[in-house]
C-alpha positions in Angstrom: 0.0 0.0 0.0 3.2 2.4 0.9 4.4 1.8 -2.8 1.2 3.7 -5.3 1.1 6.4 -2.5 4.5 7.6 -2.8 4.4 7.0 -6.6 1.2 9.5 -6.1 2.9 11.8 -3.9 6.3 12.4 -6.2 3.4 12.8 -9.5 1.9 15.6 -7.3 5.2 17.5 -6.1 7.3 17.1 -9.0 5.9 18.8 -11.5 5.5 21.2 -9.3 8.7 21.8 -8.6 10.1 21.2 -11.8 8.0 20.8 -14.7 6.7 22.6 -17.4 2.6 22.8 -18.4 3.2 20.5 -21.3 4.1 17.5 -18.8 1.0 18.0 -16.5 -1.1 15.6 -18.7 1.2 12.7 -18.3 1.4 13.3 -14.3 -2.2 13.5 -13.8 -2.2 9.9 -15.4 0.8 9.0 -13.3 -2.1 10.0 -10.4 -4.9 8.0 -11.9 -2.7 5.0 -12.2 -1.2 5.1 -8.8 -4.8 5.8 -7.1 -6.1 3.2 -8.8 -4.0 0.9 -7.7 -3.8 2.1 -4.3 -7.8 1.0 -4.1 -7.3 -2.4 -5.3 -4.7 -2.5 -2.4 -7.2 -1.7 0.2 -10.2 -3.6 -1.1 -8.3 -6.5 -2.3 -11.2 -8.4 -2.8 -12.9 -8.5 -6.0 -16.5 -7.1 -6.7 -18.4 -5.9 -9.3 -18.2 -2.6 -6.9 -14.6 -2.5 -7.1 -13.8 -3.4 -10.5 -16.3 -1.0 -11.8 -14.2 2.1 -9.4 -10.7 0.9 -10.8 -12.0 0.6 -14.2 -13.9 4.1 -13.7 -10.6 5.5 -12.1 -8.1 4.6 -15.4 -10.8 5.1 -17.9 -12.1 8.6 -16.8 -8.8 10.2 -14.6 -6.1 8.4 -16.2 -7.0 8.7 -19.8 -9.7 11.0 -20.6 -8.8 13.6 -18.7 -5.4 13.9 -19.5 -6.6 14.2 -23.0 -8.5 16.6 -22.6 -6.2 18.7 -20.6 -3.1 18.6 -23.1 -5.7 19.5 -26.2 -6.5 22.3 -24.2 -2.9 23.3 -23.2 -1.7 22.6 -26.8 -4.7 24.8 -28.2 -3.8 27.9 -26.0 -0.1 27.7 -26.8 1.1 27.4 -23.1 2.5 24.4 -23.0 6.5 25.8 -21.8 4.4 27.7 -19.0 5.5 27.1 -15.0 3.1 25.0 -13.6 4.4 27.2 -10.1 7.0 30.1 -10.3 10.2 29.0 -10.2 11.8 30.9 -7.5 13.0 30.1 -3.8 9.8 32.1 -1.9 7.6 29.6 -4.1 9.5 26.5 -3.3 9.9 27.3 0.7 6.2 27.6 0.9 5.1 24.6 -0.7 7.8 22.6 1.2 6.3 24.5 4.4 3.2 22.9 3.3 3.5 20.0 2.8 5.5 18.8 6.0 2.5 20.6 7.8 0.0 18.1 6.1 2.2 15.2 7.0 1.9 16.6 10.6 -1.7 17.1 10.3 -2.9 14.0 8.6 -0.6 12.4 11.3 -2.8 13.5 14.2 -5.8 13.3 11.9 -6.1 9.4 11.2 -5.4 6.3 13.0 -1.7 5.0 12.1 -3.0 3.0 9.6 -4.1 6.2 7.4 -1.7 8.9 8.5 0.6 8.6 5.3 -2.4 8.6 3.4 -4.2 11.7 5.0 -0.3 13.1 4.7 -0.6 12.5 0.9 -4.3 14.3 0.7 -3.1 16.9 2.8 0.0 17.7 0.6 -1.5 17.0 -2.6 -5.0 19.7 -1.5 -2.1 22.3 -0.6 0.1 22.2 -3.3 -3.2 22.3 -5.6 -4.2 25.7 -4.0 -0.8 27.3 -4.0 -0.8 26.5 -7.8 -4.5 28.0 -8.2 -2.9 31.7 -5.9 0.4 31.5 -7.4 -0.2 30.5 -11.3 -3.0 32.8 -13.6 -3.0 30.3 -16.5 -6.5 28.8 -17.2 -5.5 25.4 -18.4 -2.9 25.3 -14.8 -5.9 26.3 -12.3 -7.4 23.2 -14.4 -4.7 21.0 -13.2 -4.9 22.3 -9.6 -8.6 21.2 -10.3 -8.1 17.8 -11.3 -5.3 17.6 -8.5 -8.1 17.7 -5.6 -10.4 15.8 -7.0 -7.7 13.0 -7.0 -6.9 14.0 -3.5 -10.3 13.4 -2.5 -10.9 10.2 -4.8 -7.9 8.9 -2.4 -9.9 10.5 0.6 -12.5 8.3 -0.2 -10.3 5.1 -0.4 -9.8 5.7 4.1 -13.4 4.9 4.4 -14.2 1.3 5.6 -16.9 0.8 3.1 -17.1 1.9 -0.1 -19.2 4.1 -1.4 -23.1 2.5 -2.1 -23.2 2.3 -6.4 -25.9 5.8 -6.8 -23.3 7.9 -4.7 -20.3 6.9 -6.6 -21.9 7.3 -9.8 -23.6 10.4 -9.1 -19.9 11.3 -8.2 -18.4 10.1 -11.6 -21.2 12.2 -13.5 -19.7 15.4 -11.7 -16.1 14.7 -12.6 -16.9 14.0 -16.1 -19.2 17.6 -16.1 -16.1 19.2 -14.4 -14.4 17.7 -17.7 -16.7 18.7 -19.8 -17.2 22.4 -18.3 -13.3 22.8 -18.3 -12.9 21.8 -22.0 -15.6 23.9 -23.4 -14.4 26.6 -21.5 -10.4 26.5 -21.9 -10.5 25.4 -25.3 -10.1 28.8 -27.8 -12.5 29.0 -30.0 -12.5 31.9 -32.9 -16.6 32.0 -32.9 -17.0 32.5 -29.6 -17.6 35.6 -28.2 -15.3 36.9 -30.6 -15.9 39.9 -32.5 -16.7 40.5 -36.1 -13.7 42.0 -37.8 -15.4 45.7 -39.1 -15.3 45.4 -43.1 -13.0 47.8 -44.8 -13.5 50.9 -46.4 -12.2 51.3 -50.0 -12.2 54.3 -51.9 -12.8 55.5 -55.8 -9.4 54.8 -56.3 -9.3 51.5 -54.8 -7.5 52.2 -52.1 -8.0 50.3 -48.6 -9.0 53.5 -45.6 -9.1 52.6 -42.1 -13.5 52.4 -40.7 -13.1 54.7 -38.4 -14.2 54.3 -35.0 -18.2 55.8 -34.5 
């Protein structure tokens, strides 16, 4: 169980640190795959329930919405973008943060969940100092689909699963989170964009500037 949570921590906090836009598709992925495997770990036995979560999780987080994210980033042209500022103020405070949710989850959860509740912990923070430190649509996004995997691994702390309406009812707002964030990201020449004003030309056919009424 120690193994997809620190393979889920380091695709949270590296990118981060060091990577550029263009590489957040393949780490939310990296996320998808190690929180999916982190719930077969601590549901080991197999039923419909499960299977139907980890299929859900690799289908939906690890594939379709990393799709959709690097159309979106490859659309706007921001793919060499930060994901955070690279500069030592940055850094200090998301290091500050997350050895505070390690601390945190710690007195949170029994022992068995404390690394987990550190990894939510850290992974929420670093989300939110992305979304106050980073203006670019497509990385508030990312932020975005960070927390909802925090809280997808959440979830996995809870003795029982969730009953079959609440989880899907759960899936149909992450793929309308999807769908919002696509349609709203993605540039799109008509619309909301304005009409370019039509020329004026003269007797002589010469092009004049329409000026402004």
């Amino acid at each position: 169980m120690l193994l997809p949570l620190v393979i889920f921590l380091l695709s949270a906090v590296l990118p981060v640190f060091f990577g550029r836009l263009r590489a957040a598709p393949f780490w939310v992925s990296v996320q998808a795959l190690a929180l999916a495997w982190a719930l077969s770990a601590r549901h080991p036995e197999v039923t419909m329930h499960s299977l139907i979560g980890v299929i859900e999780v690799l289908l939906v987080r690890g594939a379709l919405a990393p799709w959709l994210l690097r159309r979106v980033i490859e659309r706007r042209g921001e793919a060499e973008l930060d994901l955070m500022p690279s500069n030592l103020f940055a850094w200090a405070i998301a290091v500050a943060l997350i050895v505070l949710a390690f601390e945190f989850g710690g007195a949170a959860v029994s022992e068995a969940g404390t690394f987990t509740m550190g990894v939510v912990g850290a992974t929420v923070a670093i989300a939110f100092l992305v979304l106050s430190t980073n203006e670019s649509p497509p990385a508030q996004w990312v932020a975005l689909l960070y927390m909802e995997n925090a809280l997808a691994l959440f979830e996995s702390l809870l003795p029982d699963p969730w009953a079959l309406p609440v989880h899907g009812s759960l899936s149909l707002v992450y793929l309308l989170t999807l769908g919002v964030g696509a349609f709203l990201l993605t540039p799109n020449p008509g619309r909301g964009s304005p009409e370019p004003e039509p020329a004026v030309v003269d007797a002589a056919g010469a092009v004049e500037p329409r000026e402004a009424l």
